[in-house]
C-alpha positions in Angstrom: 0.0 0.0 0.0 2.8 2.0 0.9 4.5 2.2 -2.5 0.8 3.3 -4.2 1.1 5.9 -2.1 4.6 6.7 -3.0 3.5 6.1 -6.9 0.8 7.7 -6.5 2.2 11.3 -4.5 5.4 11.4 -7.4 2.5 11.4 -9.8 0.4 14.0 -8.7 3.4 16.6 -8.1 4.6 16.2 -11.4 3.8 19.3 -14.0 1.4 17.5 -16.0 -0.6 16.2 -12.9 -1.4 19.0 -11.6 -2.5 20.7 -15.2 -4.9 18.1 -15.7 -6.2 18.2 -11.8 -6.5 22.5 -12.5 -7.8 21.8 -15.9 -10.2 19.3 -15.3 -11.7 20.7 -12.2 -11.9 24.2 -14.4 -13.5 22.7 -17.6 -16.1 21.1 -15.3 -17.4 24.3 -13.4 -17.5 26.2 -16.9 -19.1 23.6 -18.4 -21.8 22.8 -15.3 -22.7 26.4 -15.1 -23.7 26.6 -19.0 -27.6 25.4 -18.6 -28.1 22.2 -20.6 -24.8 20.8 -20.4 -25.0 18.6 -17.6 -22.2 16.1 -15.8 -23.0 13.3 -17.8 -22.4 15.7 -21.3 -19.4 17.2 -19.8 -17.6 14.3 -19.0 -18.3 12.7 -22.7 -17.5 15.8 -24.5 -13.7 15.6 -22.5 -13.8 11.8 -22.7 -12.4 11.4 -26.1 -9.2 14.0 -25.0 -8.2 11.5 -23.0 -7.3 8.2 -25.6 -3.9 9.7 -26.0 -3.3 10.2 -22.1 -2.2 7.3 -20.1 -4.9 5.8 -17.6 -4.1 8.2 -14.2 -4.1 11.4 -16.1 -7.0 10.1 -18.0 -9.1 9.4 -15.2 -8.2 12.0 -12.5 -9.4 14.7 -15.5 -12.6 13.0 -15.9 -12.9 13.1 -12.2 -12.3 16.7 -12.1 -14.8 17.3 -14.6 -17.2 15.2 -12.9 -16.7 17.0 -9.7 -16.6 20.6 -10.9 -19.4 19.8 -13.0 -21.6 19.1 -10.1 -20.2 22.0 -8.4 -20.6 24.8 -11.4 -24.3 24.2 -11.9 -24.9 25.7 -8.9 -23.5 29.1 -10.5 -26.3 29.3 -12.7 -28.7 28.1 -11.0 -28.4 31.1 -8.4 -27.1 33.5 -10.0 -29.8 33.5 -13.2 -32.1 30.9 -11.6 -31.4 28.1 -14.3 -29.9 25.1 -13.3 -26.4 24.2 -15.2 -27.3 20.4 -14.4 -30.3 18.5 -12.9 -28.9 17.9 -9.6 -28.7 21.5 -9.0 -32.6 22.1 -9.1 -33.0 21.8 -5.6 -30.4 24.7 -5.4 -32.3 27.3 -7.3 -35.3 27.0 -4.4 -33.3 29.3 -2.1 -30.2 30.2 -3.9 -32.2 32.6 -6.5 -34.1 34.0 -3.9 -31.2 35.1 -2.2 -29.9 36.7 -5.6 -33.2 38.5 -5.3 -32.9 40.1 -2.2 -29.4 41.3 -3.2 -27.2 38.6 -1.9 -26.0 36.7 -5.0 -22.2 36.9 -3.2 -23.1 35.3 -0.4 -25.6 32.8 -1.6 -22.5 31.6 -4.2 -20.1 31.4 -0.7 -22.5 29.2 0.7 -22.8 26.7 -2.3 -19.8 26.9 -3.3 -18.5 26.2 1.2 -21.2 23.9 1.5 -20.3 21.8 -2.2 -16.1 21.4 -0.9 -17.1 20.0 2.4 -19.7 17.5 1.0 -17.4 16.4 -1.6 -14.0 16.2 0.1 -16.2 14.1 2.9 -17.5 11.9 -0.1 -13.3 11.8 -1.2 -12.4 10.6 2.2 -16.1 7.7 2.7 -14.2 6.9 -1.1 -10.8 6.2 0.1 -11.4 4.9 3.8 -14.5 2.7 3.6 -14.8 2.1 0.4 -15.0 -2.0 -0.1 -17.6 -1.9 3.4 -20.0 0.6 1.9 -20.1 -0.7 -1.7 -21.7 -4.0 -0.1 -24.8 -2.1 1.0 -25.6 -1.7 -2.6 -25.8 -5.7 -3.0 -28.7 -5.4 -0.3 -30.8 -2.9 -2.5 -32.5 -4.7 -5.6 -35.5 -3.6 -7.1 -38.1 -3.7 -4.4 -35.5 -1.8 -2.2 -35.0 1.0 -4.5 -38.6 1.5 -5.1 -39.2 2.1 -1.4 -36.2 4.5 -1.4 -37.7 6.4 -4.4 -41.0 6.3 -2.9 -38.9 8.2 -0.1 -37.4 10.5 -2.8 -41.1 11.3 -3.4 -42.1 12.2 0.3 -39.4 15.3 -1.2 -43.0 17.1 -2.6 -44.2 17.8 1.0 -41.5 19.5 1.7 -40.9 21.9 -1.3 -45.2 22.3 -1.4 -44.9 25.8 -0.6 -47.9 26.9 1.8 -50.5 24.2 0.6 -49.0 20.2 0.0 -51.9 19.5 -2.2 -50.8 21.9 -5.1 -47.4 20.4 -4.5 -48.4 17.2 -5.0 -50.4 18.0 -8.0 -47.7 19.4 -9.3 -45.8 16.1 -8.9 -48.2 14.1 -9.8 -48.1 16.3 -13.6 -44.4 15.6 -13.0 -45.1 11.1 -13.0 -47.4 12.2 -15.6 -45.1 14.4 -18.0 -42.4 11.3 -17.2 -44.6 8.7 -18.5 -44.3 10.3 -22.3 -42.3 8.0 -24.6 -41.4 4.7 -25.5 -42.4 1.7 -23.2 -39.2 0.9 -21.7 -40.5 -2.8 -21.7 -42.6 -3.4 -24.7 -41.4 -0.4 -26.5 -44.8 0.7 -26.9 -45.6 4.5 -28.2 -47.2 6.7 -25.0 -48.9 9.6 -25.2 -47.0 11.0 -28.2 -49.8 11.8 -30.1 -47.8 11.1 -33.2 -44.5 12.9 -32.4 -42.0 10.5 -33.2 -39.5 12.6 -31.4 -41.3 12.1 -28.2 -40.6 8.3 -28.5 -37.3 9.0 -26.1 -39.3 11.0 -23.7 -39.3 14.5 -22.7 -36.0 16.1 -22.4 -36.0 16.3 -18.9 -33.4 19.5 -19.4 -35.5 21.4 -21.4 -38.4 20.9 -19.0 -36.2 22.4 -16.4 -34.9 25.3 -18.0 -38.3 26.1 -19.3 -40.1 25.7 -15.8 -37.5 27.6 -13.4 -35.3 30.1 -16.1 -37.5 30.9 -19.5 -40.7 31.5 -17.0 -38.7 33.5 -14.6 -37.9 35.3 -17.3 -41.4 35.9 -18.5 -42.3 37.0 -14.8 -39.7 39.6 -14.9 -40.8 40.9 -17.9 -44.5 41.0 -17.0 -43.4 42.7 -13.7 -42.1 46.2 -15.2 -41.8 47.6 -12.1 -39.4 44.8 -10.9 -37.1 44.8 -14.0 -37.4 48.1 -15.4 -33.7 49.6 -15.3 -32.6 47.8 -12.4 -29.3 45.8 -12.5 -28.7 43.0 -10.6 -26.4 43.2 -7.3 -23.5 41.3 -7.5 -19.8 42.1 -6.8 -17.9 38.3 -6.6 -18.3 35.8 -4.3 -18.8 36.4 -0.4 -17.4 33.6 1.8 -19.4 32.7 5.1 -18.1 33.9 8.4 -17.6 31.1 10.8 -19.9 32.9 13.1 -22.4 32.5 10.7 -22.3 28.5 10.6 -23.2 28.3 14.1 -26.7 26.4 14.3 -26.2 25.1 10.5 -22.9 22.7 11.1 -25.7 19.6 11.7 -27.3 20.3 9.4 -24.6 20.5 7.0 -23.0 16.9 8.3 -26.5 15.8 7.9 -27.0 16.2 4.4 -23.4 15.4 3.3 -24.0 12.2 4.6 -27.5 11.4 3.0 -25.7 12.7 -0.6 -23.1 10.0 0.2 -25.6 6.8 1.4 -27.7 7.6 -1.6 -24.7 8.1 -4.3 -23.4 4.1 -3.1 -27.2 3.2 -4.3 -27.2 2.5 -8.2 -30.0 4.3 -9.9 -30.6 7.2 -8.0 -28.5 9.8 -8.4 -27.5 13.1 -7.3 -30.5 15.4 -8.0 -32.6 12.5 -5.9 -30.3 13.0 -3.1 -30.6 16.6 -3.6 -34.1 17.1 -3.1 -33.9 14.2 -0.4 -31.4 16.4 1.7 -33.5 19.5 0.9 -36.7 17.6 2.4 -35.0 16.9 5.6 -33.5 20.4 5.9 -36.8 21.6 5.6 -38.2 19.4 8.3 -35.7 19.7 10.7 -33.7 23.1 10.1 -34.4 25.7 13.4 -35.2 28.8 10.3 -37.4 26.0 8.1 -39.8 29.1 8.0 -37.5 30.6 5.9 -37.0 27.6 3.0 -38.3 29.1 -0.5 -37.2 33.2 0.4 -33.8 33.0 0.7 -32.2 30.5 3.0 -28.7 29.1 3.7 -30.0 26.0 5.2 -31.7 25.2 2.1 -28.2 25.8 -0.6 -26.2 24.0 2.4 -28.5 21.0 2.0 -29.0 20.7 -1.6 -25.2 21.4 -2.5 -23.5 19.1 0.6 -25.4 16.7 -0.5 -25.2 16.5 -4.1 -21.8 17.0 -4.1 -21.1 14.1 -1.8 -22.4 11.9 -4.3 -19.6 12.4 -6.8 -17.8 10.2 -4.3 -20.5 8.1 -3.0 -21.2 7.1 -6.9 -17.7 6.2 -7.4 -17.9 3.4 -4.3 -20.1 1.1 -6.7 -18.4 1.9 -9.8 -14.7 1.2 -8.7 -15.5 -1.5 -6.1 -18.2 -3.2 -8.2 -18.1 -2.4 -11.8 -21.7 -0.9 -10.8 -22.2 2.5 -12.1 -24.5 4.6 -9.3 -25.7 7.2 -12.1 -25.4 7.8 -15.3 -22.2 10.4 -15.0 -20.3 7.3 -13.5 -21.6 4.8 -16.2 -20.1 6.9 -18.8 -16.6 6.8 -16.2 -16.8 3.0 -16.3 -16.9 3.1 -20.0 -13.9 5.5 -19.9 -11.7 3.0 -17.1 -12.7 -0.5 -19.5 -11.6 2.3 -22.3 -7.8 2.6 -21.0 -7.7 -1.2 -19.8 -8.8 -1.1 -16.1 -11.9 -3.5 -15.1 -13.4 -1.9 -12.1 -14.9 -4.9 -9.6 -13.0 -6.5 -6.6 -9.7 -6.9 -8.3 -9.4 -3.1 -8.8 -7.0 -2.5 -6.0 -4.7 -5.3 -6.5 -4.4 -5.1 -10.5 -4.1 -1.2 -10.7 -3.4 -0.2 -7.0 -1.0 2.8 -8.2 -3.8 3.7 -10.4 -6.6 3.5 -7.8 -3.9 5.1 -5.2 -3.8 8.6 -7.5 -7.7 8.5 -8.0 -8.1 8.5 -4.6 -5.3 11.4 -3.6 -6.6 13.1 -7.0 -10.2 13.4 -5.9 -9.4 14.6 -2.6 -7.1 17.5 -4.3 -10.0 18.4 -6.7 -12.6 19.2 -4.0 -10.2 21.5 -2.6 -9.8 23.3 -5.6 -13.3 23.9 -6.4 -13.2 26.9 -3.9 -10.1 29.1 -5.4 -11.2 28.1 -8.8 -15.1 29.1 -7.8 -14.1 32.4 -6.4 -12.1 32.7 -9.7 -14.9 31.8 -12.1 -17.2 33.8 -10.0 -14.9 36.9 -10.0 -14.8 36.8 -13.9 -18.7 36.4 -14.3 -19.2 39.8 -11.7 -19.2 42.0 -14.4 -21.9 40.5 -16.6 -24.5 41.7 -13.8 -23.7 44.6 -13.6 -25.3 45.2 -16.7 -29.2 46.1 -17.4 -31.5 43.4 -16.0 -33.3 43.6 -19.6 -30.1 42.7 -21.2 -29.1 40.0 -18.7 -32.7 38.1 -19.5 -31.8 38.7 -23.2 -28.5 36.9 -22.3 -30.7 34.4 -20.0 -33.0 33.0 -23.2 -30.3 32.6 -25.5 -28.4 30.8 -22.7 -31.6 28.4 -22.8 -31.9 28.2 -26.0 -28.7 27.3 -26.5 -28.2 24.5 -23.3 -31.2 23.3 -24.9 -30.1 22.6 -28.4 -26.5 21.6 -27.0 -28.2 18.7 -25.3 -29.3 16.4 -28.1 -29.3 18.6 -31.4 -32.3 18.4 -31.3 -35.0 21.6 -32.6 -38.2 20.0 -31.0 -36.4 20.4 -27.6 -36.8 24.0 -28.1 -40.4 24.1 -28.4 -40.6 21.1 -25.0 -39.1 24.2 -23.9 -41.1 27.0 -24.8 -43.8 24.9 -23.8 -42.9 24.4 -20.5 -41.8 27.9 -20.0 -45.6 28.8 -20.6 -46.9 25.9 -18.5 -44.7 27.3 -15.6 -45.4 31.0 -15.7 -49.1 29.6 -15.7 -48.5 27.3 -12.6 -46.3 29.9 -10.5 -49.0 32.9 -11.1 -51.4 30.2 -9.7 -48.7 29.7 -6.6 -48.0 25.9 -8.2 -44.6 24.7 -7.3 -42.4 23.8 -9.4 -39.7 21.6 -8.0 -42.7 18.9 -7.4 -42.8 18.8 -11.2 -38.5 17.8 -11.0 -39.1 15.5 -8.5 -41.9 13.8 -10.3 -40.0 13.6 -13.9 -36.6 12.9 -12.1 -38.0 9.9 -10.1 -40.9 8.5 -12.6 -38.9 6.7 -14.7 -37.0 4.9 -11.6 -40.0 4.0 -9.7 -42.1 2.9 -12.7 -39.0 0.7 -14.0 -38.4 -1.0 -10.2 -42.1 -1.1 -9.4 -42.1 -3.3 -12.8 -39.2 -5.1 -12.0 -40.6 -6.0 -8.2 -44.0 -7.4 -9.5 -42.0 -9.4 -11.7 -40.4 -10.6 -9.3 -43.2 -10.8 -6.6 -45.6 -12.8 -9.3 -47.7 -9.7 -9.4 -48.0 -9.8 -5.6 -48.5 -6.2 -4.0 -48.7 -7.6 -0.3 -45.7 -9.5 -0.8 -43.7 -6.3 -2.8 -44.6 -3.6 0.3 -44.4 -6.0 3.0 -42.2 -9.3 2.9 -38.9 -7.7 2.6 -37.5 -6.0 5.9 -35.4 -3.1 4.3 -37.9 -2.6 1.8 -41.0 -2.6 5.0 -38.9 -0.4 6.9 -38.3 2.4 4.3 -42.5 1.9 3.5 -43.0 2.4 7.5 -40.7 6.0 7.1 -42.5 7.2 4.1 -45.7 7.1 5.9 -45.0 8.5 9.1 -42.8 11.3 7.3 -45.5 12.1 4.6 -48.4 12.2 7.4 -46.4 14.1 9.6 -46.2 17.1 8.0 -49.7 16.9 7.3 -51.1 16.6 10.9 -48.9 19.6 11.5 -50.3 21.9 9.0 -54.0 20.8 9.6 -53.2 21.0 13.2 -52.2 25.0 12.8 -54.5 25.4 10.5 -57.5 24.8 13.5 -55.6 27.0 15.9 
């Protein structure tokens, strides 16, 4: 072990090391805070500038990528309320809120704190306990990960706004809009109403950038008196005090380690453990009165925790061979690409290899937070301009993250579309995270809930209640979806 570690440390202090660990981590937070572009994109777009690398290099840059990916779409997604990938959603519920009342600085400090923490954390569960968590995943089949996601879905209660039963029609639209496509058993057109470019689904992307950014954009313009000549206020990034983390550091360890547990679990990715963390933030926090205006709890808990999946998602993939989302599927291609088999041999056939993916990882979380500041510093300037120009600048940005995707021109009018549908919905007070949440974790929980009565011979009894990790995660849902409930009815008799 000790000459990995020897390998490993004369690798990564070499000139070439450390341009691909700067490099990496920087072409990942540009290219996660362009809307559309995504982890999974970023990481294939860099993936062929690696065949000429050898297998470190070439996998500590598509680390870096990965990680500042997840990171930089958290810019966006505060800064012009538009989410540079899909696990950043949950960030835009109190991050753009923030930039709103004036504090775009410090709701970037926050994030960008709150995303280094969570993912060196997730660098260190990666490097010390590794081959022990990686073996929960063999406990979680398909019946197990439907409970989880029906977990994931308890999420709606939380981001319902003042009345849960908007919020849950909202997600129910969400399952709805998520069913649209080809069956992914029978292949079987659904609700496409003749669109043969609705046969893959709708671009979830698009439906995101048209929900939160395109109808934000057509509230500000609606709202003269809001956007009229005003610029928007914001000087670089603001770093959080100490002082100010005292009542949030829970909370914080909280949802790092919820990001983590639920990036070791293949299938669910990190905008499930985003809105997960979020939930439970919202629950629990002491200022959960504040959660949709403007809070720090809320960024802390949606960026700790997505972030701490990077490394959580890599447990499976190296240990196993079992990618946990689809940004670490493409990495697994990537590894068999440059002649390393991930599974229980990866540490004794490529230990030097593992060794400097491990020591890599841990440097790129650090550097996420001098090249944020950097990245932010240089993107001031652009808001100082007009707000009119700046949502000029905001719809080409979507139009463009929404081409970029797929190529596809039918995207942009998913788009359009959805930008309509969610100025409707938010002049009615609709949320529209539940609408995420829904398309996000429709396609998982209609796939497993498939898979289990396949495997149950059709038996519901047997699928909600003859399998004690499965029972147990049922028994959570309930109490934590009636909860909330009782509460709200009770106050609402006082």
């Amino acid at each position: 072990m000790f000459d990995f570690i020897s390998v490993a440390a004369e690798l990564l202090t070499s000139a070439d090391s450390i341009i691909v660990l700067v490099a990496g981590s920087l072409v990942g937070i540009v290219l996660g805070a362009l809307p559309g572009i995504g982890s999974t994109v970023a990481v294939a777009v860099v993936l062929p500038f690696t065949f000429e690398m050898g297998p470190n290099l070439a996998i500590i840059l598509l680390v870096g990528v990965y990680a500042g990916s997840v990171y930089g779409g958290s810019i966006s997604a505060i800064l012009i309320n538009t989410p540079g990938t899909v696990q950043s959603a949950a960030t835009c519920l109190d991050g753009y809120p923030m930039v709103k009342r004036g504090k775009a600085g410090e709701a970037l400090g926050w994030a960008t704190v709150s995303s280094v923490i969570g993912g060196f954390v997730s660098a260190a569960a990666l490097i010390v306990i590794a081959p022990q968590l990686a073996s929960l995943a063999l406990y979680f089949g398909p019946i197990e990960t439907l409970s989880l996601l029906f977990l994931g879905m308890v999420c709606i209660v939380a981001v319902s706004g003042k009345s849960i039963w908007r919020g849950l029609l909202a997600g129910v639209l969400g399952m709805f809009l998520a069913t649209v496509g080809g069956d992914p058993y029978t292949g079987e057109a659904r609700l496409t109403f003749g669109f043969w470019q609705l046969m893959s689904g709708i671009d979830l992307i698009a439906m995101i950038i048209g929900l939160f950014a395109l109808s934000e954009v057509l509230i500000q313009v609606t709202d003269r008196s809001s956007s009229e000549g005003k610029t928007l206020k914001y000087t670089g990034m603001v770093l959080p005090k100490l002082r100010d983390w005292s009542g949030r550091k829970l909370g914080l360890i909280k949802s790092t380690f919820i990001g983590l547990l639920i990036g070791i679990l293949p299938g669910t990715g990190a905008a499930t453990a985003a809105f997960v963390s979020y939930a439970e933030a919202s629950r629990s926090s002491p200022r959960k009165e504040n959660f949709g205006k403007g809070e720090p709890d809320g960024i802390i808990a949606s960026e700790s925790a997505n972030n701490a999946v990077t490394g959580g998602a890599l447990i499976p993939t190296m240990a196993l061979g079992i990618p946990g989302d689809s940004v670490t599927a493409v990495m697994l291609g990537s590894f068999i690409l440059h002649g390393i088999t991930p599974g229980m041999n990866l540490m004794r056939d490529h230990g030097d290899t593992v060794t400097s993916i491990f020591i890599g990882f841990l440097l790129i979380n650090l550097l996420l937070l001098p090249l944020g500041m950097l990245v932010a510093r240089f993107s001031a300037p652009l808001f100082r301009l007009n707000k009119a120009y700046i949502m000029s600048g905001v719809i080409i940005l979507c139009m463009l993250g929404t081409y970029l995707v797929r190529g596809n021109v039918f995207d942009l009018m998913v788009m359009t579309i959805a930008g309509g549908l969610g100025y409707v919905l938010r002049k009615q007070d609709i949320p529209m995270a539940p609408i995420v949440i829904g398309m996000v974790l429709g396609p998982n929980i209609e796939m497993s809930l498939r898979q289990g009565l396949i495997i149950t011979n059709g038996n519901v009894y047997k699928l909600l209640f003859d399998y004690p990790i499965a029972l147990t995660l049922n028994i959570i849902v309930v109490f934590a979806l009636i909860i909330p409930i009782f509460r709200r009815w009770k106050l609402s008799r006082i």
